[in-house]
N, CA, C and O atoms as a Maestro MAE file, in Angstrom:
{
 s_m_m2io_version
 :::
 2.0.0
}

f_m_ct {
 s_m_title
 :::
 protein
 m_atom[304] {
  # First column is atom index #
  i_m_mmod_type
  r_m_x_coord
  r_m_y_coord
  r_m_z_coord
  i_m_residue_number
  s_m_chain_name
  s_m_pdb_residue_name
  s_m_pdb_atom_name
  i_m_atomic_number
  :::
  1 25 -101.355 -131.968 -52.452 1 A "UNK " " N  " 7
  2 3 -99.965 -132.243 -52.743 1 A "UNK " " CA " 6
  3 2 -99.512 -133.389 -51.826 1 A "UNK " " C  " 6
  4 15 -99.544 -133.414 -50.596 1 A "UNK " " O  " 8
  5 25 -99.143 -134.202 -52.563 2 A "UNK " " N  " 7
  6 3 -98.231 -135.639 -51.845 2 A "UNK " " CA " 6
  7 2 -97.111 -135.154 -51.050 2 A "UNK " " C  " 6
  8 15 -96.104 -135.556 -51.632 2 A "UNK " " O  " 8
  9 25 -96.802 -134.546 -50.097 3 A "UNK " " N  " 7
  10 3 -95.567 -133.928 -49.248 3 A "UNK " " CA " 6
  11 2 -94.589 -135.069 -49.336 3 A "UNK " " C  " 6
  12 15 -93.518 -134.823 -49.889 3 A "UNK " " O  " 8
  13 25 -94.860 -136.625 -48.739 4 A "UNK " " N  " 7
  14 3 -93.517 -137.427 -48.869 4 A "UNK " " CA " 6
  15 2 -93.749 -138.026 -50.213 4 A "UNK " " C  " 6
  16 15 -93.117 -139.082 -50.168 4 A "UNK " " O  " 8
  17 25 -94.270 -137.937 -51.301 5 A "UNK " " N  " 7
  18 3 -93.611 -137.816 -52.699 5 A "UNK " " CA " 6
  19 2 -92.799 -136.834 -53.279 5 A "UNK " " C  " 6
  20 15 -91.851 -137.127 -54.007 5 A "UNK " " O  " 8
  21 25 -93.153 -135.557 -52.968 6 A "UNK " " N  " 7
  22 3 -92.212 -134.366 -53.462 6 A "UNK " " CA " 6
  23 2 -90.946 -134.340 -52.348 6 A "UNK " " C  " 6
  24 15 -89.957 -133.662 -52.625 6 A "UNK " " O  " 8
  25 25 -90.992 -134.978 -51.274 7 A "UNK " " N  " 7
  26 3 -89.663 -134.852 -50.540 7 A "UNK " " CA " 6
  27 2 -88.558 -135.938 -51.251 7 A "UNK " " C  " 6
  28 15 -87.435 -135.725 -51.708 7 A "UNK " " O  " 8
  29 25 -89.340 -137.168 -51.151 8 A "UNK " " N  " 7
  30 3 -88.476 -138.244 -51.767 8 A "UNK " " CA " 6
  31 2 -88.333 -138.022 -53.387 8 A "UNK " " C  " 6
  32 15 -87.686 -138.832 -54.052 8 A "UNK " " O  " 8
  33 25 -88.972 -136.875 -53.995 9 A "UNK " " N  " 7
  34 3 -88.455 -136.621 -55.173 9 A "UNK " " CA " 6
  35 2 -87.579 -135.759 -55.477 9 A "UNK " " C  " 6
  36 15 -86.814 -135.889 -56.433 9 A "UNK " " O  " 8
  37 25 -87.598 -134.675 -54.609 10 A "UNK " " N  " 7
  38 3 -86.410 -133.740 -54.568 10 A "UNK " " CA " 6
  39 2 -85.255 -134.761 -53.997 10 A "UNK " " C  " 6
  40 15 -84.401 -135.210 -54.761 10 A "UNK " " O  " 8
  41 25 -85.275 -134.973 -53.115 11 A "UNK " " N  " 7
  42 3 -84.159 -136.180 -52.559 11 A "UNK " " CA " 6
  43 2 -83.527 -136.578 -53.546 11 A "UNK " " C  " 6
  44 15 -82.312 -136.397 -53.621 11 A "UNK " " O  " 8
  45 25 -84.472 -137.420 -54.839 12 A "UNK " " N  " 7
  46 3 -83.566 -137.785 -55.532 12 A "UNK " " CA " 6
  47 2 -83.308 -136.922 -56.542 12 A "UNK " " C  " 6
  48 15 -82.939 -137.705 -57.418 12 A "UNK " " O  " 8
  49 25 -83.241 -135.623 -57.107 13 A "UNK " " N  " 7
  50 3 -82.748 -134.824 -57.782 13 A "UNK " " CA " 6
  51 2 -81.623 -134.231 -57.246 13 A "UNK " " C  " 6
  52 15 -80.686 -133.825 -57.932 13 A "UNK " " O  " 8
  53 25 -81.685 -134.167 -56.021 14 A "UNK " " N  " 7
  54 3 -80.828 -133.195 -55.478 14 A "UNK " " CA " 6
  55 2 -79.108 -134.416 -55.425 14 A "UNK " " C  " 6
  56 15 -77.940 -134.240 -55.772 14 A "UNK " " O  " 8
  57 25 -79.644 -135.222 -54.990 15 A "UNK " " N  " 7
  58 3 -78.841 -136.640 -55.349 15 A "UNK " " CA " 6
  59 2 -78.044 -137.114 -56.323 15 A "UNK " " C  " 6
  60 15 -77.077 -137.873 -56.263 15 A "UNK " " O  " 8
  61 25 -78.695 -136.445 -57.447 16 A "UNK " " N  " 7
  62 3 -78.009 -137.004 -58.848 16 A "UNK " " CA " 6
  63 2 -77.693 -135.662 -59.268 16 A "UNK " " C  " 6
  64 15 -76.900 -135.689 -60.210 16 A "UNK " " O  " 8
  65 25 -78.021 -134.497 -58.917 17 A "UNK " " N  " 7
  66 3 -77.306 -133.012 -59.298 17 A "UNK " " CA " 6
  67 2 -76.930 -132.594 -58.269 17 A "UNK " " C  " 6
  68 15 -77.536 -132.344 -57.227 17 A "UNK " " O  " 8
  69 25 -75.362 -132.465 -58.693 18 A "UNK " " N  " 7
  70 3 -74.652 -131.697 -57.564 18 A "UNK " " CA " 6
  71 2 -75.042 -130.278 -58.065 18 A "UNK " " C  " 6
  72 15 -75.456 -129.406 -57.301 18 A "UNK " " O  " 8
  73 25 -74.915 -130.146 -59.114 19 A "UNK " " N  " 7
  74 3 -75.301 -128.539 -58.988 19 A "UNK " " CA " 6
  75 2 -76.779 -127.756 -58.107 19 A "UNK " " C  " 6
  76 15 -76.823 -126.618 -57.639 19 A "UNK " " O  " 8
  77 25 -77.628 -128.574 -58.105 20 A "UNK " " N  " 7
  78 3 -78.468 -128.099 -57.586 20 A "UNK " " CA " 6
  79 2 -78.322 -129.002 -55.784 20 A "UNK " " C  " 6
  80 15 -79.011 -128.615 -54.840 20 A "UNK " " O  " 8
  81 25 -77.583 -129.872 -55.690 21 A "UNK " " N  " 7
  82 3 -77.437 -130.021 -54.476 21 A "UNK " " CA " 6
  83 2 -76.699 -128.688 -53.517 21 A "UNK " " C  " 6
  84 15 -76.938 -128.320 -52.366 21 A "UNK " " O  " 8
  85 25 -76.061 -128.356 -54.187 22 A "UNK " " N  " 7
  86 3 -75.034 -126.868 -53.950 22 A "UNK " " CA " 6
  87 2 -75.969 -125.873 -53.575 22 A "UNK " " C  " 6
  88 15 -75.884 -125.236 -52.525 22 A "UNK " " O  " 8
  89 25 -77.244 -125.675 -54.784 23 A "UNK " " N  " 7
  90 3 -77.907 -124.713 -54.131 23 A "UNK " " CA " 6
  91 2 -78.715 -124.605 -52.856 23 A "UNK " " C  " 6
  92 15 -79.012 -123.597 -52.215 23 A "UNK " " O  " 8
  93 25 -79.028 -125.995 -52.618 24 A "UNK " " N  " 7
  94 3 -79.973 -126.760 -51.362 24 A "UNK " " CA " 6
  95 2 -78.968 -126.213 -50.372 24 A "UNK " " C  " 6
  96 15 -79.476 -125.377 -49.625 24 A "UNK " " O  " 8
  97 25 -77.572 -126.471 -50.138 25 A "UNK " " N  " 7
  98 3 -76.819 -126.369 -49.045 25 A "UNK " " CA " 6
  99 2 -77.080 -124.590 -48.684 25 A "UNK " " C  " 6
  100 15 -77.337 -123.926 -47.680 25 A "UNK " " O  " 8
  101 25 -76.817 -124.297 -50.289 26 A "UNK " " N  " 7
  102 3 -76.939 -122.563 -50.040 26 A "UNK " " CA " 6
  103 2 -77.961 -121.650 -49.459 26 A "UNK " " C  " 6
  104 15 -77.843 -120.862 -48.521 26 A "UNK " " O  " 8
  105 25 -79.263 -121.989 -50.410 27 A "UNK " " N  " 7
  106 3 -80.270 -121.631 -49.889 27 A "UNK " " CA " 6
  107 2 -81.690 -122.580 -50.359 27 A "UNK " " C  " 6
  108 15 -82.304 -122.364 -51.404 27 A "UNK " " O  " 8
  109 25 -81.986 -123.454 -49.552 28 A "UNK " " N  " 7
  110 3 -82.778 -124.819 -48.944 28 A "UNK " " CA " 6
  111 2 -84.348 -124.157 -49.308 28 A "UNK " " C  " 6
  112 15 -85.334 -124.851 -49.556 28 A "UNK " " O  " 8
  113 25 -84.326 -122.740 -49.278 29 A "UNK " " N  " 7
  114 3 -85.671 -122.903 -49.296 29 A "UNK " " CA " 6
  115 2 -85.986 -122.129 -50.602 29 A "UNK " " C  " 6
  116 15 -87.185 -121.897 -50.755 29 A "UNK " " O  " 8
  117 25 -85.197 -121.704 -51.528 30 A "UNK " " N  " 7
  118 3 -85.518 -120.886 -52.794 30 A "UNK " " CA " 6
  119 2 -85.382 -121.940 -53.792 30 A "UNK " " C  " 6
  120 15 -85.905 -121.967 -54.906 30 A "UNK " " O  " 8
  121 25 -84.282 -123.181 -53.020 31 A "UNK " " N  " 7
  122 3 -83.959 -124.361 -54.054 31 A "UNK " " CA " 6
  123 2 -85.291 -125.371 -54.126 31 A "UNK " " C  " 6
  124 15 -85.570 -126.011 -55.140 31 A "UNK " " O  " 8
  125 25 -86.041 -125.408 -52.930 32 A "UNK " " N  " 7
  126 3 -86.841 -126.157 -52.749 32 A "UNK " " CA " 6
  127 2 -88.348 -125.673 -53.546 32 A "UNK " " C  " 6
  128 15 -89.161 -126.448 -54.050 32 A "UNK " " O  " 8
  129 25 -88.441 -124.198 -53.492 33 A "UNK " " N  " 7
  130 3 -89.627 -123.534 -54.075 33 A "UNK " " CA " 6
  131 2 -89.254 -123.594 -55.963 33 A "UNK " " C  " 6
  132 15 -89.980 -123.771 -56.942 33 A "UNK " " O  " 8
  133 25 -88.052 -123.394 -55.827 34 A "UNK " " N  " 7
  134 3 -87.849 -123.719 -57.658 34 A "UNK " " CA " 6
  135 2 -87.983 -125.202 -58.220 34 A "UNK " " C  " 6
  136 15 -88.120 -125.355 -59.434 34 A "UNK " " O  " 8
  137 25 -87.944 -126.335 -57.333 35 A "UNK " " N  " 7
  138 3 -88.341 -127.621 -57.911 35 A "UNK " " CA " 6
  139 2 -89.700 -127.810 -57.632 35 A "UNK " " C  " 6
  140 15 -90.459 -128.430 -58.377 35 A "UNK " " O  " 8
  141 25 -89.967 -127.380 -56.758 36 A "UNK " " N  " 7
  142 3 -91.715 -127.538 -56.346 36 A "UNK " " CA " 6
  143 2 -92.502 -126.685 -57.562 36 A "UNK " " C  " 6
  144 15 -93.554 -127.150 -58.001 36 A "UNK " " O  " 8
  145 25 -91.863 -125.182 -58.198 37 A "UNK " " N  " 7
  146 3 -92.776 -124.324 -58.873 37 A "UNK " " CA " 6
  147 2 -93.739 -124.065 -58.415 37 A "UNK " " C  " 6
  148 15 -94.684 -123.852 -59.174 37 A "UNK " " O  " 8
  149 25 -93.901 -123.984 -57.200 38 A "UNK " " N  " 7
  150 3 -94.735 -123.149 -56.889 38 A "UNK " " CA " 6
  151 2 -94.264 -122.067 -55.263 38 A "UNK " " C  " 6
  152 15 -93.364 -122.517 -54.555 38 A "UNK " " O  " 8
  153 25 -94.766 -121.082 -54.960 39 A "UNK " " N  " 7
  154 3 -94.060 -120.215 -53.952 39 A "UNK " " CA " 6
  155 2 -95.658 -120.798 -53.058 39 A "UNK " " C  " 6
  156 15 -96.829 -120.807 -53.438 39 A "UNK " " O  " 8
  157 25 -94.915 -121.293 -51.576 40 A "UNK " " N  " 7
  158 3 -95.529 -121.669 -50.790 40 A "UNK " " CA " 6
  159 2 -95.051 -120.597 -49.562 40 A "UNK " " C  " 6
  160 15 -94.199 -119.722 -49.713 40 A "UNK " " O  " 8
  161 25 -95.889 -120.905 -48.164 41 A "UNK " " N  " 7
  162 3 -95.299 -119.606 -47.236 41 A "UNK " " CA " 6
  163 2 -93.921 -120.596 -46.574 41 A "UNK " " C  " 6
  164 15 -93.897 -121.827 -46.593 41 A "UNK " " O  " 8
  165 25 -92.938 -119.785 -46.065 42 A "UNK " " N  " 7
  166 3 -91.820 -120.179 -45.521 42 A "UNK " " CA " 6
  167 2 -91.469 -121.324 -45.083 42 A "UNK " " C  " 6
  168 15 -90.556 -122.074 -45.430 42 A "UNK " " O  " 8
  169 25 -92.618 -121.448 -43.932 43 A "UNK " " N  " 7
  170 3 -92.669 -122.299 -42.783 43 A "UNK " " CA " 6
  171 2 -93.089 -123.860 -43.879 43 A "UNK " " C  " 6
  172 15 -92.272 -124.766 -44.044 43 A "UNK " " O  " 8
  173 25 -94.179 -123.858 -44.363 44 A "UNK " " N  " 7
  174 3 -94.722 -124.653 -45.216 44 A "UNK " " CA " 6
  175 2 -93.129 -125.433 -45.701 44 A "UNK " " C  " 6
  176 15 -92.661 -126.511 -45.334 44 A "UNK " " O  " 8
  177 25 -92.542 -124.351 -46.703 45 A "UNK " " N  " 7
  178 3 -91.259 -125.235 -47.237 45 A "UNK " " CA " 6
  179 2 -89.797 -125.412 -46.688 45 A "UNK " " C  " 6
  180 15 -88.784 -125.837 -47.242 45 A "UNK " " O  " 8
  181 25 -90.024 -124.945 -45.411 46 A "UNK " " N  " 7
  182 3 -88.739 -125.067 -44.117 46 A "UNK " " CA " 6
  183 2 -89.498 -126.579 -43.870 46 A "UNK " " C  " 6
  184 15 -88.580 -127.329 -43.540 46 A "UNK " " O  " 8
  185 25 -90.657 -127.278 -43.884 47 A "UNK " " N  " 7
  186 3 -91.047 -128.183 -43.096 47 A "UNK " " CA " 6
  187 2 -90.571 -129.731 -44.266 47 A "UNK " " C  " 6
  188 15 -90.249 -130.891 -44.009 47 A "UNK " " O  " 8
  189 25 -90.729 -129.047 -45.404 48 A "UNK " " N  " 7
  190 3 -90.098 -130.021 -46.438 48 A "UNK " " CA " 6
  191 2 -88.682 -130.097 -46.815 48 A "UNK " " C  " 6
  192 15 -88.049 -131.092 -47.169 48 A "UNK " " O  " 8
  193 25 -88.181 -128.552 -46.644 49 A "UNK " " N  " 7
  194 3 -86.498 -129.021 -46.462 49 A "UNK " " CA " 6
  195 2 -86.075 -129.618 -45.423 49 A "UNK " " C  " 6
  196 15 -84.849 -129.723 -45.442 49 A "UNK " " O  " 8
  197 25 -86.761 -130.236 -44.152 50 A "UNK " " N  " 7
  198 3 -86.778 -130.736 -42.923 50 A "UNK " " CA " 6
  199 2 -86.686 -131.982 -43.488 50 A "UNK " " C  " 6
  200 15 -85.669 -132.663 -43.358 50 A "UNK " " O  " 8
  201 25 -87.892 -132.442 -44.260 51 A "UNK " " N  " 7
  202 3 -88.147 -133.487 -44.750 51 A "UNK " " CA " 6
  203 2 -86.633 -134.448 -45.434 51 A "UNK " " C  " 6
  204 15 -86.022 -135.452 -45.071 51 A "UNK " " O  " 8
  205 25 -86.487 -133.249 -46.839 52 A "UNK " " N  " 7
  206 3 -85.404 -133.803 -47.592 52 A "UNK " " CA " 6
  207 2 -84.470 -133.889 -46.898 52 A "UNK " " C  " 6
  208 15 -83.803 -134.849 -47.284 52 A "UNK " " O  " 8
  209 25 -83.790 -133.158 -45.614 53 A "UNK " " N  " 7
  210 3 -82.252 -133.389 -45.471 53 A "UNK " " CA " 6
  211 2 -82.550 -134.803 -44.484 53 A "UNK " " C  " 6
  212 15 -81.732 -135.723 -44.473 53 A "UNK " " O  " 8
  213 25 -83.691 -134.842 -43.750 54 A "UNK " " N  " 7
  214 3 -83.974 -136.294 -43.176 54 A "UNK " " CA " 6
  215 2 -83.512 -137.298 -44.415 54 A "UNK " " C  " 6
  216 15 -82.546 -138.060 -44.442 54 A "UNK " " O  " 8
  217 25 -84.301 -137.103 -45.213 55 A "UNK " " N  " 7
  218 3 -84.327 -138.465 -46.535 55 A "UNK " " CA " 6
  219 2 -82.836 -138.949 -46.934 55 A "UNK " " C  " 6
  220 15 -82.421 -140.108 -46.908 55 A "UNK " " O  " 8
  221 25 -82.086 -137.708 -47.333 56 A "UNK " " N  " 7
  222 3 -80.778 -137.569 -47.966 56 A "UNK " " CA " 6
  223 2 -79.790 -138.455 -46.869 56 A "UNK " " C  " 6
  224 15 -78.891 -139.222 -47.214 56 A "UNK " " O  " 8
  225 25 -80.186 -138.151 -45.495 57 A "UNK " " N  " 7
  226 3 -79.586 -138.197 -44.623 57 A "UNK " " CA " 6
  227 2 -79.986 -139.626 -44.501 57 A "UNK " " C  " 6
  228 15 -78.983 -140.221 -44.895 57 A "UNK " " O  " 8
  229 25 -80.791 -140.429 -44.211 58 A "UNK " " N  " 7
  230 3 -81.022 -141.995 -44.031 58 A "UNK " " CA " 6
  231 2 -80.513 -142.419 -45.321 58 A "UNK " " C  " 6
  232 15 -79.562 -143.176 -45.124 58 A "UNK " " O  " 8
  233 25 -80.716 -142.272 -46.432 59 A "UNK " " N  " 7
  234 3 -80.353 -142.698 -47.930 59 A "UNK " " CA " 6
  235 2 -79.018 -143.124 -47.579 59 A "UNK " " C  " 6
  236 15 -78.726 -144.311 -47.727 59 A "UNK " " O  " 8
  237 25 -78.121 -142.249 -47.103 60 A "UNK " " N  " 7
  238 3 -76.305 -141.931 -46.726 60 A "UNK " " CA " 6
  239 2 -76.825 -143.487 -45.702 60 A "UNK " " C  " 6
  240 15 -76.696 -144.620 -46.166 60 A "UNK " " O  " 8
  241 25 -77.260 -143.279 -44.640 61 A "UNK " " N  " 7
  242 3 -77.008 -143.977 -43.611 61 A "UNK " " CA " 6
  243 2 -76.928 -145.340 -44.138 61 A "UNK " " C  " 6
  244 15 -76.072 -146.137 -43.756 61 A "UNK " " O  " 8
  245 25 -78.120 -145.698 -45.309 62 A "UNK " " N  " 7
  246 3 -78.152 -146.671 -46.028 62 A "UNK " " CA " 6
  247 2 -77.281 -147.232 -46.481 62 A "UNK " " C  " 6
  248 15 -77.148 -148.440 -46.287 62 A "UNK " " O  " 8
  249 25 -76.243 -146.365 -47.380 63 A "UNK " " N  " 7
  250 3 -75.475 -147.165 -48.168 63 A "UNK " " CA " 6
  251 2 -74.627 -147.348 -47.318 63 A "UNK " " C  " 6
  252 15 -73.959 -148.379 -47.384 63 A "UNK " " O  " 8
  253 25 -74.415 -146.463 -46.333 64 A "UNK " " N  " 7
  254 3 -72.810 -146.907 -45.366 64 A "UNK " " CA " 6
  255 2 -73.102 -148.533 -45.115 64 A "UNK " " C  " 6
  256 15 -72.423 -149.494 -45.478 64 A "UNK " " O  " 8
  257 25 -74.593 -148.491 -44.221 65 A "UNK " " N  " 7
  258 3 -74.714 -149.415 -43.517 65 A "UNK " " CA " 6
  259 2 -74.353 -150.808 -45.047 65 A "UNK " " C  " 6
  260 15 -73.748 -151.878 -44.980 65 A "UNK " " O  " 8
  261 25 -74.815 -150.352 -45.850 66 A "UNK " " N  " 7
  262 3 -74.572 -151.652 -47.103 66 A "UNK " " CA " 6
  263 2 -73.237 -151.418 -47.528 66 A "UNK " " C  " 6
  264 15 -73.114 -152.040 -48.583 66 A "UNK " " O  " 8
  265 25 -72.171 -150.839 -47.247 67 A "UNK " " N  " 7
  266 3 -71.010 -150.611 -47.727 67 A "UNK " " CA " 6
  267 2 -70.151 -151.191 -46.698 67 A "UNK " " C  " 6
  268 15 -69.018 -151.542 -47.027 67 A "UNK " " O  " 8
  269 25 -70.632 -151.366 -45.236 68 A "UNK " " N  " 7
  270 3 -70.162 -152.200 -43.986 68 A "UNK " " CA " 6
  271 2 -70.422 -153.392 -44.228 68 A "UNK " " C  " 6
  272 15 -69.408 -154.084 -44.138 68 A "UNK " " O  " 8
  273 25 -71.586 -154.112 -44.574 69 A "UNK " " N  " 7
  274 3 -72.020 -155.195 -44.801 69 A "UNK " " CA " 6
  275 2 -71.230 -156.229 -45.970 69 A "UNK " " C  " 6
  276 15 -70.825 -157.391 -45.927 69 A "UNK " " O  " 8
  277 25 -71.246 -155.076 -47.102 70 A "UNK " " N  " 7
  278 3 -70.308 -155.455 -48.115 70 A "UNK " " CA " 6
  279 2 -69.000 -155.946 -47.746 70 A "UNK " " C  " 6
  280 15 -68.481 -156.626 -48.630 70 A "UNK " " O  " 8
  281 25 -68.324 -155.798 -46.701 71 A "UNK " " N  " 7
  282 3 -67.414 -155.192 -46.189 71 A "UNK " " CA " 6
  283 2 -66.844 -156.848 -45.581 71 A "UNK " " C  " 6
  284 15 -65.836 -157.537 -45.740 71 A "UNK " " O  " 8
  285 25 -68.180 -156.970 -44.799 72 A "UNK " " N  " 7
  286 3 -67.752 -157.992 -43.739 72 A "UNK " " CA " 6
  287 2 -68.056 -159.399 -44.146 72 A "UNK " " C  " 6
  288 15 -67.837 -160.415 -43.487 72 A "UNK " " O  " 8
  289 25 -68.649 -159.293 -45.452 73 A "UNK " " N  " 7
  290 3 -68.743 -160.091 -46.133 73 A "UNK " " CA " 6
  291 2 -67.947 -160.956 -46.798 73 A "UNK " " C  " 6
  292 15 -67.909 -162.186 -46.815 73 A "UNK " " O  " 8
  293 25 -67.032 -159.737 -47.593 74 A "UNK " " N  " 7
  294 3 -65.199 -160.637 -48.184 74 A "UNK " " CA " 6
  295 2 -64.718 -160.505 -46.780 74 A "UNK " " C  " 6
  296 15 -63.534 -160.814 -46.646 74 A "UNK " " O  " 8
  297 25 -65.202 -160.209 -45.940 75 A "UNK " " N  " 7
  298 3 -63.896 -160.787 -44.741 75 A "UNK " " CA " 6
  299 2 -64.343 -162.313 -44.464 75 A "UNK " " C  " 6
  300 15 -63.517 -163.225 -44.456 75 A "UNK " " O  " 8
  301 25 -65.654 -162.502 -44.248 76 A "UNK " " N  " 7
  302 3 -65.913 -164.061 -43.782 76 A "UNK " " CA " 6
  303 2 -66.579 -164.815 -45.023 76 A "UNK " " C  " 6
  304 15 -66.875 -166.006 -44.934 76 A "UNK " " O  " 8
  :::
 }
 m_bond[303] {
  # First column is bond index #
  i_m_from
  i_m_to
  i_m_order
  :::
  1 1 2 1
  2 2 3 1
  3 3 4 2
  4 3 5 1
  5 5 6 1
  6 6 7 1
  7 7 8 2
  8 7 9 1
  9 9 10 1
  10 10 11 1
  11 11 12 2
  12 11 13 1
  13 13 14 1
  14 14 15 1
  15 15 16 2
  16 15 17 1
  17 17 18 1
  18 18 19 1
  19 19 20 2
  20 19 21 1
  21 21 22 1
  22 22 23 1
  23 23 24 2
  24 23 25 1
  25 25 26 1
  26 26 27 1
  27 27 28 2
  28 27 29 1
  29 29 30 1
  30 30 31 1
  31 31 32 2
  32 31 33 1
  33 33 34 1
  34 34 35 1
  35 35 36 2
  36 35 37 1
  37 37 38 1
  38 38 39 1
  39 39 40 2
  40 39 41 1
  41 41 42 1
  42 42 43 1
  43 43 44 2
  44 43 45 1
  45 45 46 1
  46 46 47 1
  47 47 48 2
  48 47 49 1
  49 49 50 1
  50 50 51 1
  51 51 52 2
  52 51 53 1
  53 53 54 1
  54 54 55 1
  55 55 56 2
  56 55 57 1
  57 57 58 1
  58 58 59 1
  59 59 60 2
  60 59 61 1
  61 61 62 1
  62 62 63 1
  63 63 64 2
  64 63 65 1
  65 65 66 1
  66 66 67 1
  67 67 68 2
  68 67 69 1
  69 69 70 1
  70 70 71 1
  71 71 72 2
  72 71 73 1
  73 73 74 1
  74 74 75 1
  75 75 76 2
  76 75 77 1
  77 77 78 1
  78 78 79 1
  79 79 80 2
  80 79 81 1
  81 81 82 1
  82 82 83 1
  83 83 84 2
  84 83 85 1
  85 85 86 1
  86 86 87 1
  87 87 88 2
  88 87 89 1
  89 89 90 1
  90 90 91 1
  91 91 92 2
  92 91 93 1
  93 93 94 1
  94 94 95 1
  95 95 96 2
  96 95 97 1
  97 97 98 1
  98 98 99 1
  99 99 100 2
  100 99 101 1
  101 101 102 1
  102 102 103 1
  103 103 104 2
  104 103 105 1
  105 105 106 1
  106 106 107 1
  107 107 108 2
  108 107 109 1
  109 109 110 1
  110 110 111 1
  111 111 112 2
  112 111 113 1
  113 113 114 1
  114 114 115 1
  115 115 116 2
  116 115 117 1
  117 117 118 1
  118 118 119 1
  119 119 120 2
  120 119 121 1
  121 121 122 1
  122 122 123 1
  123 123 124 2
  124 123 125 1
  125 125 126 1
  126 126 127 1
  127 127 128 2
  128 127 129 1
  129 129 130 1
  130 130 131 1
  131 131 132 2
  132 131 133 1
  133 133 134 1
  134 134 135 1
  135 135 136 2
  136 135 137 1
  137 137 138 1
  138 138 139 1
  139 139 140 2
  140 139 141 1
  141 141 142 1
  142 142 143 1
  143 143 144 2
  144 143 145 1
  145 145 146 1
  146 146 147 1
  147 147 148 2
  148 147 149 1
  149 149 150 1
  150 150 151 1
  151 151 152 2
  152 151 153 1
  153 153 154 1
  154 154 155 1
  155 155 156 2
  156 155 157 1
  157 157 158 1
  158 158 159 1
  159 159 160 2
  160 159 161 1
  161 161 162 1
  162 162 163 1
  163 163 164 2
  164 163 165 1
  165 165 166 1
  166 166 167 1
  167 167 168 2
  168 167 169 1
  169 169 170 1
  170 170 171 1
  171 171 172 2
  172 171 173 1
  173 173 174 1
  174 174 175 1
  175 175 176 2
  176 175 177 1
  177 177 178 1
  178 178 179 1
  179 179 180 2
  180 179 181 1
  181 181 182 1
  182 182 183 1
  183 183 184 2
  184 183 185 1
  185 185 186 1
  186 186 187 1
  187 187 188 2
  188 187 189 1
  189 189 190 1
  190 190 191 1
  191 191 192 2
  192 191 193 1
  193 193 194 1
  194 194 195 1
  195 195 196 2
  196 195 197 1
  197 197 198 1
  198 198 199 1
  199 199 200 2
  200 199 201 1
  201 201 202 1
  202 202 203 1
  203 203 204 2
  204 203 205 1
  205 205 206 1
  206 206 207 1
  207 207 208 2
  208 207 209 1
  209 209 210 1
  210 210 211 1
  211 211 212 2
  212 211 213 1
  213 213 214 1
  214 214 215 1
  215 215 216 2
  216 215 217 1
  217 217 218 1
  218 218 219 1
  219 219 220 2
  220 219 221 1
  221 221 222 1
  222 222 223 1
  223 223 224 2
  224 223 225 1
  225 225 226 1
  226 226 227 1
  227 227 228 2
  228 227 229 1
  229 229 230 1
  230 230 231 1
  231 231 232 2
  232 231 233 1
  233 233 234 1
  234 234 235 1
  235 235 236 2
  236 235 237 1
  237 237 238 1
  238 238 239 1
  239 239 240 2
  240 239 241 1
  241 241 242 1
  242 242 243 1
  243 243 244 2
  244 243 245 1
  245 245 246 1
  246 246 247 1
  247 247 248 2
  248 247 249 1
  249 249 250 1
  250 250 251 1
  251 251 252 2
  252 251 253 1
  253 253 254 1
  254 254 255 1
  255 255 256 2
  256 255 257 1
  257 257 258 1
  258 258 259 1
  259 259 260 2
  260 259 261 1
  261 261 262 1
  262 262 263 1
  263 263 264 2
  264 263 265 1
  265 265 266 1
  266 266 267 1
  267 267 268 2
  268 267 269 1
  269 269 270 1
  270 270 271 1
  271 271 272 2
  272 271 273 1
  273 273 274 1
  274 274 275 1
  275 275 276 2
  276 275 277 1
  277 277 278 1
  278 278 279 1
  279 279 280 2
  280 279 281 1
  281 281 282 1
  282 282 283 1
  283 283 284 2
  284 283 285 1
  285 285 286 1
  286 286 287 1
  287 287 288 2
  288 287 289 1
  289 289 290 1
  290 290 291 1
  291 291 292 2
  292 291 293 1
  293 293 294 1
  294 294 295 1
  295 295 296 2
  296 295 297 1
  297 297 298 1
  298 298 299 1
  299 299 300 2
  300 299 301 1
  301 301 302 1
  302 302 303 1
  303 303 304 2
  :::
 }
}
């Protein structure tokens, strides 16, 4: 299994569905074993919801940082 393909793929599901982003917040690791389909042990998919909220979390950092840039751009 590709671990940072299935992270950066949940990333982007979870991204474009809020509904299932909702469940990630709720419970991260039943949400994570139902897109994966398959039941892995705990630790295994605590280490990939580690993964995704990293991803989700730079993705954000991303656009701010391009939404600042955007920003200072019509200023000068």
């Amino acid at each position: 299994m590709d671990i940072k393909g299935k992270i950066e793929e949940i990333a982007g599901k979870l991204q474009e569905d809020k509904f299932l982003a909702e469940g990630f917040k709720k419970e991260p690791v039943k949400t994570v074993e139902k897109l994966l389909g398959i039941d892995l042990p705990d630790d295994a998919v605590k280490k990939i919801v580690d993964g995704v909220k990293a991803k989700i979390s730079m993705d954000k950092l991303g656009d701010a940082a391009g939404d600042i840039k955007d920003k200072l751009k019509k200023l000068f």
